[in-house]
N, C-alpha and C positions, 0 to 999 in steps of 0.2 A: 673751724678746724675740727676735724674728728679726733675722735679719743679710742683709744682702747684696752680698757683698763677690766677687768673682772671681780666682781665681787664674790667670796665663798663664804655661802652660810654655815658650811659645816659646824655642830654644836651649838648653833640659837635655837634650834628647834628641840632641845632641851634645857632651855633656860629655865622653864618651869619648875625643875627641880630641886634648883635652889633656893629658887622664889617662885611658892604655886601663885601669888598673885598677879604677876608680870608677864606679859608675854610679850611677843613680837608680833609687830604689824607692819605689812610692807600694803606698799602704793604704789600703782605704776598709769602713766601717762608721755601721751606725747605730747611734748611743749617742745619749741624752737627747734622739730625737724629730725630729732630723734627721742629716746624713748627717756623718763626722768624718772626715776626711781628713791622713794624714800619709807624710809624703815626706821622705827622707833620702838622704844620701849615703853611701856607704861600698863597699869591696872586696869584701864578706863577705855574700852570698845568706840565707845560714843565722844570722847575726848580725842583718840587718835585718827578717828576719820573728820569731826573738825576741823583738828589741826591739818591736818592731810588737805583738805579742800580749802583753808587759810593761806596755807603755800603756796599753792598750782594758784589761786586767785593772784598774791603778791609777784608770781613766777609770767602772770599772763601781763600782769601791770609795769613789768621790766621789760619784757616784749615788747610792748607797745613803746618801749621808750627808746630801748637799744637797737631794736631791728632794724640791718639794715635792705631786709628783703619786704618790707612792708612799706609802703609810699605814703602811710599815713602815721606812721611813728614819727616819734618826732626825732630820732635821727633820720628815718626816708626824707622828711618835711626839711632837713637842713641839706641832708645830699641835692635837693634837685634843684638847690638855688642856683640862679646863671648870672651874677654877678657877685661882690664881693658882697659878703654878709656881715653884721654882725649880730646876734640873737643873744636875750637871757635866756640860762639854760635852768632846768627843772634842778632840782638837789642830788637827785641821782647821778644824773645825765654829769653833771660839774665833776662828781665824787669819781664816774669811773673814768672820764676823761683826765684827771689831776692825776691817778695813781697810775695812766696810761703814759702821762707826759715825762714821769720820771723811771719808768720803766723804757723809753728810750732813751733818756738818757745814760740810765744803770746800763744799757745793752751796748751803748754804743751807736742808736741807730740800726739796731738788728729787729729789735723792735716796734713796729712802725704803726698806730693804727691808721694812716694815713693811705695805706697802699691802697684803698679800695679801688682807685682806676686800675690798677696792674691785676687785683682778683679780680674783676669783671671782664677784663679783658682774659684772663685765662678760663673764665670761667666757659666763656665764647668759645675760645679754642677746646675745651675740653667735650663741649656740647659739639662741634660741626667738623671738627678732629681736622682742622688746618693750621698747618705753625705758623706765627706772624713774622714779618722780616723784622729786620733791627730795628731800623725805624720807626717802625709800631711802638713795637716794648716800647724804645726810650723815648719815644713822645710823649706816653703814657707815664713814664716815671718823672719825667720832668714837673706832675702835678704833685708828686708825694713828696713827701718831708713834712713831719713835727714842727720840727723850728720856722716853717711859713705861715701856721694858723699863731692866732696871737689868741691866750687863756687868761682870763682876767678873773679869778678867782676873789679879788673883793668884791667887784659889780656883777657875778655869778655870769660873765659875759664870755660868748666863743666870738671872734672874729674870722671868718672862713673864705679864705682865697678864689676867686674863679679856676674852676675844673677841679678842685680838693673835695673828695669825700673822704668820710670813715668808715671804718669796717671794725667794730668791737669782737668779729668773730675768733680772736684769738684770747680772748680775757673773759667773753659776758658770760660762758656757764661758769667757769670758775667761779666769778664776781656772785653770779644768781645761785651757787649751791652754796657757796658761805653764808649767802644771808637765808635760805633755808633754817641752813642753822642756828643761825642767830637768833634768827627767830621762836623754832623751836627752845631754846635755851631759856626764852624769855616767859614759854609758857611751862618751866618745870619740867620737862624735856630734857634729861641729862646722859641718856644713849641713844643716839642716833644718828644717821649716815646720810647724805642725798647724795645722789649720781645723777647730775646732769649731762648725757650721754660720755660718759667715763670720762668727766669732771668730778671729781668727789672729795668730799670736805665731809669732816664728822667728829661726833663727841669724843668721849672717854667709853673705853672698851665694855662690849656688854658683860652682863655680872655673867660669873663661871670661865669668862674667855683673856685672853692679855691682849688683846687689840682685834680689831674688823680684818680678815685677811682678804689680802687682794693677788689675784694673777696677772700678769704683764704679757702680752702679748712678744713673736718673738718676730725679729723683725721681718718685713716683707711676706707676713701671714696674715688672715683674722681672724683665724679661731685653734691656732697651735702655740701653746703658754711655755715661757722659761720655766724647768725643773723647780725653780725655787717659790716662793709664795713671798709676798709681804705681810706683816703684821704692824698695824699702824691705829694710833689712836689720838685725839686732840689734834688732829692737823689736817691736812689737805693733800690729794694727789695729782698729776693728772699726767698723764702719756700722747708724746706726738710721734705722729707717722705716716707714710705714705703709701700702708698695705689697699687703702679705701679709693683715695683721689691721685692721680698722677695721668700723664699723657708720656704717650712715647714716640721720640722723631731721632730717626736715623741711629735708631742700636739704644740713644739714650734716654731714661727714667726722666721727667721731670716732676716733681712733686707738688703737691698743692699748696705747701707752704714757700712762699715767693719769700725771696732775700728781695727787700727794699730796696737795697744796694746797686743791686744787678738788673732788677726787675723779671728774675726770671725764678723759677724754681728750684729749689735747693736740689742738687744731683746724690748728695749722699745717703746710702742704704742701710738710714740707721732709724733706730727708735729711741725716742729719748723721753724716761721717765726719773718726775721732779715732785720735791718730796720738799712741803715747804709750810709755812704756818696758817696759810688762811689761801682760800680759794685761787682768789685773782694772783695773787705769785705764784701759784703752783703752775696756773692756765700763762700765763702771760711768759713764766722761765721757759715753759717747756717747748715754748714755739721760739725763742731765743736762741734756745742751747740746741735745736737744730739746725740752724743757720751759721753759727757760729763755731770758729774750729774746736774739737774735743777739749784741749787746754782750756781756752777760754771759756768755753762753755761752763768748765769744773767751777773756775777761777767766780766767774759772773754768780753761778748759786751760790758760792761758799760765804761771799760778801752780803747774799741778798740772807743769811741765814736756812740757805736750803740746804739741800741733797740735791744729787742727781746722778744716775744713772745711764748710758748712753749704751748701748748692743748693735752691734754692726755684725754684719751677719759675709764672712770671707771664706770660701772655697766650702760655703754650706756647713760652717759652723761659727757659733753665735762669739764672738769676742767680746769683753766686756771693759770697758771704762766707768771708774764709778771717782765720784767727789770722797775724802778720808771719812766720813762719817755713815754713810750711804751702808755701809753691810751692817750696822747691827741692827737693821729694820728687818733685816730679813729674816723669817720665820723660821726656829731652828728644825 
């Protein structure tokens, strides 16, 4: 899923004045398809581009595990099984499939990382711009559902249905810029931000500032921001929408985020940004809580300990739905 989320440096580029020894050092690369970005505080030139290249290594080794556009990762290696399966799975691989498993359940099934027959199949449509009849869709969704693969989580075992794939593409930047973090953390690291394509997870605010500000896109644009700014620190963001990926048949939008449900793409012209404690809940709510009606959507992050934000954009001006906690993030 795409994200579109903004980062604003405004005042790190005078951090040095509080502290001449510290500066800022930012990173930029493409990994999984769009661009990754990480930025860190420290004294040490030669420490921050280690670290920096310790990442993007850690960042290519999750790739190789979660990809599902690679035929040799080893989720490709489970999608292209033609009977039923069952495989031990790597430690990763178990870790984001278990916080997957209960994240549809939290959703209701809104949730799904099973859809992958229903994205491939739109993926096709979106490529050769032909709508499928009903029949298509719902043969295709008759392979998804969570509750058909079986996770055995003492014998680190997936068992996988014939025609069941996954699609992590709603969770693994989130999942992969938390542990960024983590990581950094673990090397004395204690300001810093990763943006995996506006996935973003990060420390404690840098020195001088009250948290990393962030811009949100407004809805059905990609580069026109709501008036307001976020200010966020110790947590994780991330924003879903349909300004990027969508197909249009007959007057209607469809999005690239598919309702499991339906098998089709969510019709509503909204952006939905979740404001939550570590990567993969922030990535995993926010593909939720646009599937799901406005209420529930609030209702879903409030329980998971998030925020959320939701902007619908009616007779070209922006409306806003927000969870009770959700405005005192925002930047005064």
């Amino acid at each position: 899923m795409n994200r579109y989320l903004l980062l604003f440096f405004a005042g790190l580029l005078l951090m040095g004045v509080s502290n001449a020894q510290k500066k800022k050092f930012s990173f930029s690369k493409t990994k999984m398809g769009s661009p990754l970005n990480i930025i860190m505080v420290t004294d040490d030139s030669l420490k921050a581009a280690s670290l920096a290249n310790a990442c993007y290594a850690m960042v290519d080794s999750f790739n190789h595990i979660f990809s599902d556009y690679d035929s040799t990762s080893e989720l490709g290696i489970l999608n292209a099984h033609t009977i039923q399966i069952t495989k031990k799975l790597s430690p990763e691989l178990m870790n984001i499939l278990a916080i997957s498993q209960k994240a549809y359940i939290q959703s209701r099934e809104a949730f799904d990382i099973t859809v992958a027959p229903l994205s491939l199949l739109w993926r096709k449509v979106r490529k050769e711009k032909q709508f499928p009849d009903s029949s298509t869709v719902q043969e295709q969704r008759k392979k998804v559902g969570f509750s058909k693969l079986w996770l055995n989580e003492k014998n680190q075992t997936l068992t996988l249905p014939v025609g069941m794939r996954l699609d992590l593409g709603g969770i693994g930047k989130g999942y992969i810029a938390q542990k960024i973090i983590d990581l950094l953390k673990t090397k004395g690291i204690t300001q810093a931000l990763a943006d995996a394509g506006g996935d973003m997870a990060m420390t404690k605010a840098p020195d001088g500032t009250n948290g990393w500000t962030i811009g949100v896109n407004i809805p059905e644009t990609t580069d026109e921001l709501l008036p307001k700014r976020l200010l966020l620190q110790n947590m994780a963001v991330a924003t879903s929408g349909d300004a990027y990926q969508f197909f249009e048949h007959n007057g209607l939008k469809y999005s690239h985020i598919i309702d499991p449900r339906t098998g089709y793409g969510i019709q509503s012209q909204r952006n939905v940004t979740v404001i939550a404690k570590d990567g993969a809940t922030a990535d995993w709510l926010a593909t939720a809580c646009s599937i799901l009606p406005i209420e529930e959507a609030k209702q879903l992050a409030q329980k998971m300990g998030a925020e959320v934000l939701i902007t619908v954009l009616k007779d070209e001006k922006v409306v806003y739905y927000a969870s009770s906690g959700f405005n005192k993030f925002w930047k005064p």
